[in-house]
Structures are given as C-alpha cells and as structure tokens.
C-alpha positions as CSV (number, residue, x, y, z in Angstrom):
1,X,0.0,0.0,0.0
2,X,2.7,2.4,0.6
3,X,4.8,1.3,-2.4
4,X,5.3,3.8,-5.2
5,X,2.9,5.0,-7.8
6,X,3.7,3.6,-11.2
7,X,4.2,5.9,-14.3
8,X,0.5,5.6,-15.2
9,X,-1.0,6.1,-11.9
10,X,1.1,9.3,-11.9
11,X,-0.3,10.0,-15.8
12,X,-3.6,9.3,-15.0
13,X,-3.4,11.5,-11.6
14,X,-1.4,14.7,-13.1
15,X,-4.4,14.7,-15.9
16,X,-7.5,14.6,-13.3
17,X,-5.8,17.6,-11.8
18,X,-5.7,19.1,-15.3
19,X,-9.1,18.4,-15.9
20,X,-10.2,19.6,-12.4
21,X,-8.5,23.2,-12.9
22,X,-10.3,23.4,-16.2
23,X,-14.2,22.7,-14.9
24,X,-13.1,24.9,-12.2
25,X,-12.0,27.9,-14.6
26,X,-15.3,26.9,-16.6
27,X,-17.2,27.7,-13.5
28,X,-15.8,30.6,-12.6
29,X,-15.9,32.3,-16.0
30,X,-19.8,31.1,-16.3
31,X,-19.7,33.2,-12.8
32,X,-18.3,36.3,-13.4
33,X,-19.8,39.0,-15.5
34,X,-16.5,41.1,-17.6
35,X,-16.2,44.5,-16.2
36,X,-17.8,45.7,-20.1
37,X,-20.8,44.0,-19.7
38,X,-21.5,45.3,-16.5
39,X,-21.3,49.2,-18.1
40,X,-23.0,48.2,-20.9
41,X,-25.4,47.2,-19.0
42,X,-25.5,50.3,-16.8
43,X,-26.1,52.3,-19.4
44,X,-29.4,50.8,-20.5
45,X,-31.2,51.9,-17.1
46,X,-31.8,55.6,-17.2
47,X,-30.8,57.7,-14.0
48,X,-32.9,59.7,-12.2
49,X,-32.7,63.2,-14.0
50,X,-32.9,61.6,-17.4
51,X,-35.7,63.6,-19.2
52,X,-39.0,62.1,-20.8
53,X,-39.1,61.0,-24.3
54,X,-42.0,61.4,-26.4
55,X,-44.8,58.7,-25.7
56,X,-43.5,58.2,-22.1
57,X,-45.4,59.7,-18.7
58,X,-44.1,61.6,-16.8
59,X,-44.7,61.8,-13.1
60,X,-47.4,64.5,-11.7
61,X,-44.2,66.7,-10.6
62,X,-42.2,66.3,-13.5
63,X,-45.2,67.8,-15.8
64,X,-44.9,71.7,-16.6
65,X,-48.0,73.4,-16.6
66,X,-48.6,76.4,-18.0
67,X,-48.9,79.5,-15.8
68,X,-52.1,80.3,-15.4
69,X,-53.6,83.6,-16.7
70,X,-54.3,87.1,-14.4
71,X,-57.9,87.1,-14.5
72,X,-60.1,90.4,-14.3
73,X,-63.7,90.5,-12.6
74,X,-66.7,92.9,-12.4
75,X,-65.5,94.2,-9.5
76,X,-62.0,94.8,-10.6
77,X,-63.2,96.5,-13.4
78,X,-65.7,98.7,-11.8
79,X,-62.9,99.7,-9.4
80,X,-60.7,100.8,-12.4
81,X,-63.4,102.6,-14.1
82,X,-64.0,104.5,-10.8
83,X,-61.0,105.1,-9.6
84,X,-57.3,103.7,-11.3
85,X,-55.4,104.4,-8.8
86,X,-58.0,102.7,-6.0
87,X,-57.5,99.5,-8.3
88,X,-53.9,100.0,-7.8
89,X,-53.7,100.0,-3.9
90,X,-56.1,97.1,-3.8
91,X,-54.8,94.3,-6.3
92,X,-51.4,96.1,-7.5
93,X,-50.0,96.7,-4.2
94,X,-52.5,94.5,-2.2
95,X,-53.6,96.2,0.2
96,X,-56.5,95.4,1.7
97,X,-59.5,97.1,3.9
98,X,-60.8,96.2,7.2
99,X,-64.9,95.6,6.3
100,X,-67.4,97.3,8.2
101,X,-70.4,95.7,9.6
102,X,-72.5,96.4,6.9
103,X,-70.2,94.3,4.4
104,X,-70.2,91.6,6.8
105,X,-74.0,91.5,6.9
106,X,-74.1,91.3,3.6
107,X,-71.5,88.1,3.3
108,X,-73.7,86.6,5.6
109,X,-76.9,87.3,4.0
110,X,-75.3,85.7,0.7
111,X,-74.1,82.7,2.4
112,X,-77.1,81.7,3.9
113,X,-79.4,82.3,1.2
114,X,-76.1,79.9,-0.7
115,X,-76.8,77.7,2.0
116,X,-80.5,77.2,1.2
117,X,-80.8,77.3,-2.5
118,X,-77.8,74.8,-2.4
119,X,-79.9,72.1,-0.8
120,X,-82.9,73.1,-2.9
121,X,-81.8,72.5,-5.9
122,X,-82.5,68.4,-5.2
123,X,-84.6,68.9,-1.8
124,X,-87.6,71.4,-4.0
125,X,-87.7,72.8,-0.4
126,X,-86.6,75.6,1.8
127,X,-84.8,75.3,5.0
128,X,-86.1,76.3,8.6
129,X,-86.7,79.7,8.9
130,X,-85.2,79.2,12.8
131,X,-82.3,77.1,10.7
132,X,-81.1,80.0,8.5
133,X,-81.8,82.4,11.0
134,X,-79.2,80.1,13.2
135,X,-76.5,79.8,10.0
136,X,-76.8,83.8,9.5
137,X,-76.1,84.8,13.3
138,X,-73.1,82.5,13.7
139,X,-71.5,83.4,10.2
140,X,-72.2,87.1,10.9
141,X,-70.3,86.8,14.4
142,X,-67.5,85.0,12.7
143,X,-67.4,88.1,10.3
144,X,-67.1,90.5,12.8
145,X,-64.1,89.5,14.1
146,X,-62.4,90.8,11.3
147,X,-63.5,94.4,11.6
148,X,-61.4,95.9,13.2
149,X,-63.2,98.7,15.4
150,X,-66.7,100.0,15.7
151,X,-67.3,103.5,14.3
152,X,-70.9,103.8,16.5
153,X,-72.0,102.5,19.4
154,X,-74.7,99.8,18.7
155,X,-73.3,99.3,15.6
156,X,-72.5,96.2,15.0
157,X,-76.3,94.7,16.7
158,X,-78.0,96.6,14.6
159,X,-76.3,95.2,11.6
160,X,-77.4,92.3,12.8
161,X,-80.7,92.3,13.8
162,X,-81.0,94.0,9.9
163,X,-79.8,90.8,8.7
164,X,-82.4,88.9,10.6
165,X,-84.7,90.9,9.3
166,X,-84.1,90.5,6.1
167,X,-83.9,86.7,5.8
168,X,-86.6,86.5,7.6
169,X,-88.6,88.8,4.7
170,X,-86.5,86.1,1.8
171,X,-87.7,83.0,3.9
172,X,-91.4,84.0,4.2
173,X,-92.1,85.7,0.7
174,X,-89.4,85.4,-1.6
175,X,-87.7,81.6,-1.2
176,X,-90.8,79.9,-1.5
177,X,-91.2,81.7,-5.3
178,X,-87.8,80.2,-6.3
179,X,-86.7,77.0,-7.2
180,X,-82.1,77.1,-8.3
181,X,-81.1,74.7,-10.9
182,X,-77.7,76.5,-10.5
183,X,-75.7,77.9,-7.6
184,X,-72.9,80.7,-7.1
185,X,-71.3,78.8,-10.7
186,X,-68.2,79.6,-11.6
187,X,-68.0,81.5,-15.2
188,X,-64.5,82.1,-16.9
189,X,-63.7,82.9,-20.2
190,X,-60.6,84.6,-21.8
191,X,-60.2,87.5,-25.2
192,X,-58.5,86.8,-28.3
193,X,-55.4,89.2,-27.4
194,X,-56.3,90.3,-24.3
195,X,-53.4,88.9,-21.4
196,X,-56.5,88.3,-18.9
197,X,-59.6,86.1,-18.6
198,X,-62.9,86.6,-17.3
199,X,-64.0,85.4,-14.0
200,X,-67.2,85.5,-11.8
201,X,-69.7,83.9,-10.4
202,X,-73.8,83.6,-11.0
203,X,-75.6,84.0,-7.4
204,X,-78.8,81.7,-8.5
205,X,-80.4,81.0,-12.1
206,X,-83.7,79.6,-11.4
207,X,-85.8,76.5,-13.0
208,X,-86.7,79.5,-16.2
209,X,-83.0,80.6,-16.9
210,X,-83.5,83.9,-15.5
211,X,-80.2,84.9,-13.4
212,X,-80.8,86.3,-9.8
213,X,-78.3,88.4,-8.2
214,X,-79.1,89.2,-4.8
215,X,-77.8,92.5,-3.0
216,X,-78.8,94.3,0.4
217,X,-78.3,98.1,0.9
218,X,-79.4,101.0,3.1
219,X,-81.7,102.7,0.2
220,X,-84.0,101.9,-2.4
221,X,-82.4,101.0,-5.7
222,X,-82.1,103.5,-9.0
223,X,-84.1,101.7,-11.4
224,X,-82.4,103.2,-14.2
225,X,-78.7,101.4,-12.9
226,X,-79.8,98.1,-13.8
227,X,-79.9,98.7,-17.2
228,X,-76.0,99.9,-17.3
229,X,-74.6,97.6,-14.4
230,X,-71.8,96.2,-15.9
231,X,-71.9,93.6,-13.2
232,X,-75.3,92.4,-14.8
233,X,-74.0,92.9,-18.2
234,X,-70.8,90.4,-17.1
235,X,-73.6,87.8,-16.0
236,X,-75.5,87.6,-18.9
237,X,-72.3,87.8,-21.2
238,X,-71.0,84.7,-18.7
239,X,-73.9,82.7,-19.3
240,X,-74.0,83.5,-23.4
241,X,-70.3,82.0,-23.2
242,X,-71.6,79.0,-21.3
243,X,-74.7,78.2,-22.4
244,X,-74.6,79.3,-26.2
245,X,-78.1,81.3,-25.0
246,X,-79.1,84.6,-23.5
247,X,-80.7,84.1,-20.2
248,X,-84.2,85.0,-20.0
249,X,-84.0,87.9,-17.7
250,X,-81.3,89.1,-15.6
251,X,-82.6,90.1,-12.1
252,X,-81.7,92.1,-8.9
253,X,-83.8,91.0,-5.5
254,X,-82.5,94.2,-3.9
255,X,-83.2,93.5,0.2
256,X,-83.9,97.2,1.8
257,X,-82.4,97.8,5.3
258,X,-85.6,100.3,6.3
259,X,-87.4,100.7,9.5
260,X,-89.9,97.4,8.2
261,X,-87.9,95.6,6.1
262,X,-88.6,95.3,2.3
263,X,-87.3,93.9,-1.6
264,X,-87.4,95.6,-4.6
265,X,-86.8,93.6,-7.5
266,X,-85.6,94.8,-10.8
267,X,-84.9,93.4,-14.2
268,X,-83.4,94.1,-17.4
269,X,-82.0,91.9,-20.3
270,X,-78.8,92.1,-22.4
271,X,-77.9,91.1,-26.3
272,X,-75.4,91.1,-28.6
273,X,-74.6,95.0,-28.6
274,X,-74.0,95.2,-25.0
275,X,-71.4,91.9,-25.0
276,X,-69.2,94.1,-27.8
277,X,-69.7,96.9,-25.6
278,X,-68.7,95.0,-22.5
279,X,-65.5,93.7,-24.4
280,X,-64.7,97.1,-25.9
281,X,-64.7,97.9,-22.0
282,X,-62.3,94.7,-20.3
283,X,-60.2,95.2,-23.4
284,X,-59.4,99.1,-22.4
285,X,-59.1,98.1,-19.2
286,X,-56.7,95.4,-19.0
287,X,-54.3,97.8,-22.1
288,X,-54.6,100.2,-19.0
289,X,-53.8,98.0,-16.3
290,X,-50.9,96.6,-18.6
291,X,-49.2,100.1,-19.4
292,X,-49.6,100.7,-15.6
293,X,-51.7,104.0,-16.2
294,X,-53.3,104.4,-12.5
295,X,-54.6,108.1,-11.8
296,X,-56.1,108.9,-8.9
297,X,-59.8,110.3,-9.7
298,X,-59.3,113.5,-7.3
299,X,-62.3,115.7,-7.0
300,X,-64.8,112.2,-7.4
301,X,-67.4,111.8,-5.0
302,X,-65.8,108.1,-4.2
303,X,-63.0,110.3,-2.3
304,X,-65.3,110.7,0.7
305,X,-65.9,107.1,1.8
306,X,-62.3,105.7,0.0
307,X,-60.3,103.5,2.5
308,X,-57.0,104.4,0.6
309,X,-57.8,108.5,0.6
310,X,-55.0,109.1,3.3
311,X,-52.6,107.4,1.6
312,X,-53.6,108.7,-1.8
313,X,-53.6,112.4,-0.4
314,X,-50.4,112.1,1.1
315,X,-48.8,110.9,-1.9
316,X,-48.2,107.4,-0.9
317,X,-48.1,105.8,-4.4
C-alpha cells in the first residue's frame, strides 16, 4: 500500500488535476460578469434626471403646466373705471381694507341664502326659517371678528338684527317663489389678445333661466342702474359664453335695510350690442392696467368714503 505509484498512476493523476483546474476555470468564468458587460449594462437603465421621451409619462411633478392667466372681474373693473389708482392700492400693491359691519351683513346674508338654494336644488324645499336664521347669526359673528373697530356704538347689533330681518322677509315671501337649478357657478372665459380672462360667479339661475343676483343696501335701488350695471352685463355675457343662449331675464332682488324691512326687485335683459360693448370695455381696461396707467380720480365723490384717501392724499403711491 505504501509502495510507489507507477508511471501511469502518476499519468492518470497529473491529468485529473488538469481536468479539475479546467471545470473549475469553466465555472468561474460562467460566474463572473466582464467589467464591459457590466457598463453596458449600466447604461441601459436611465438615472434619475434623465428627461421624458415622447410617448413616455411623466410623473405628476415632472409635468410643466402652464402659468395660469391674471384674471379680471366685475369688481375689478368697476374699481378701475371709478378710480385707477384705488384698483392700484387694492390688487397692484395688495392692500386690503378692514370691512365694516355692513359688508359683513351682507356676506352673511349671501351665504345663507347659498346655504338654502344649495340644498334646494334636489330637496324642491326651503330650509327652517329658525335654521337659516341660526346659520346667518353665527357666520355674521364669525365676520365681525375681522372688523377691526366700531365707528358707532350699537353698531354692530343693529347690523345684525337687519340681517335677521331681512332673511326672515327672503324666507317667508321670496324663497318659496324660487326654485335654483344652479348655484354661485363659476363662469371664466378669456379674449382673443387680451393677457386676462374673465372670472365670476352667478348668485342663483332659477328652474326658467333667468339669473338672480341678490344685494342688500341702506336705500331703495335707481331703477335706471340696472340697465347699465356692468356687473349684470358680465352675467348675462358669462352665461351667453356658457350656455350658447341669453338668459331670460337678468334680475336684482334688492333686500332694503328700512325701518320694516322690504325687496325691490328689478330686471333688465342684455344682447349682442352690450357683449361688444362689455369687451370694448375689459379690453381698455386690461391695455390700462398693462401700461400701468393708474390716476387717482381726485375731485370724485368716491373720495369721501375711500379706504385708501389718506394714503392717496399724502402721496403714498
């Protein structure tokens, strides 16, 4: 057993080790991916900041949208026509004007008739008179918080027991005469050359496409306004836009803050002439915005209840 290997044991050995290094080489190599396949194959998986090609989809946040247009509204154009340079404190340099109690009645007044005619729309019924009574009283007191002083004593109950007044008055006779197929809707549209659209939004068209705008005030409305309100004139242009179709009537249930509550209602129509009036109008507005022409309207009768007259008279601009 412990003789010597003969020359062909020793063959037959020295070739198994031969044989053995070579199936071990195989395996390895089978094992063992060449440094240039590996970057090759780097190369095929994009890294994070590659960009999208065409036909891909790109994540939400990779997606540029465009920037959205400065819009202009009724009331931004009203406040130009009256007074440039008032339209510059307010939406140029942003300043803004603690409310008094009679705005915040009428926010409140709005939202609670928004609240009823909401639900109408599907209910075909009014709320609780003690129920929109209740919404009105704790949205006014919200409000008030944000004036910043009262001017009178008394003020600010007064202005509310007014507002209870008055939707009382819309609860018992006018409500019940109205049934909303749409409420506060959003209109926008945009001009062929113009760097702003259109915004705004219809307080109530009812079940015979008339639009309803409702208002409250301290006096009787001019009857004669309505048919030159370019607020009303921005309605029906809004709904033409929309609808393809002149509402029926454009109306204003104008709730009176007298002694014994009362509403006047008014109503007027618009057409064709007055929508290329009413562009003729945004369109000289918005060149005048864009040039920055602001002039103060000194000598106007808006001067006496302006917010920004201090700083206008004192040469603050």
């Amino acid at each position: 057993m412990g003789g010597k290997k003969s020359k062909e044991d020793k063959l037959k050995t020295k070739e198994d080790r031969l044989k053995a290094k070579e199936e071990l080489r195989d395996r390895m190599r089978k094992a063992v991916v060449p440094k240039k396949k590996k970057a090759a194959a780097k190369k095929k998986t994009p890294p994070a900041t590659t960009l999208f090609s065409i036909g891909e989809v790109a994540p939400p946040e990779k997606v540029e949208q465009p920037p959205e247009k400065p819009h202009l509204s009724a009331t931004q154009v009203n406040m130009y026509l009256r007074c440039p340079r008032q339209y510059w404190f307010r939406y140029i340099r942003g300043l803004k004007i603690s409310p008094d109690f009679g705005l915040i009645l009428g926010r409140s007044f709005h939202k609670t008739l928004e609240e009823n005619f909401q639900q109408k729309i599907d209910s075909h019924e009014d709320l609780k008179l003690p129920t929109m009574l209740e919404f009105f009283a704790e949205d006014f007191d919200q409000g008030s918080k944000m004036v910043e002083q009262e001017k009178v004593p008394g003020e600010e109950g007064k202005a509310k027991d007014d507002g209870a007044g008055l939707i009382e008055l819309h609860r018992i006779e006018v409500a019940p005469t109205i049934q909303p197929t749409l409420v506060e809707e959003k209109i926008s549209f945009e001009f062929a050359g113009i760097p702003f659209s259109f915004l705004g939004y219809l307080d109530l068209v009812n079940d015979v496409k008339e639009i309803i705008d409702h208002k409250t005030t301290k006096r009787s409305p001019n009857e004669k306004a309505i048919k030159t309100n370019f607020q009303m004139t921005s309605y029906a242009v809004g709904y033409h836009q929309r609808f393809g179709e002149w509402p029926a009537k454009i109306k204003t249930h104008n709730y009176v803050r007298t002694k014994t509550p009362k509403m006047v209602s008014l109503e007027t129509l618009r057409d064709e002439r007055d929508e290329a009036l009413f562009l003729r109008i945004v369109a000289e507005v918005a060149n005048g915005i864009t040039k920055k022409v602001f002039p103060p309207n000194w000598g106007g009768t808006n001067c006496g209840w302006c917010g920004y007259r201090r700083l206008c008279e004192a040469g603050d601009w």
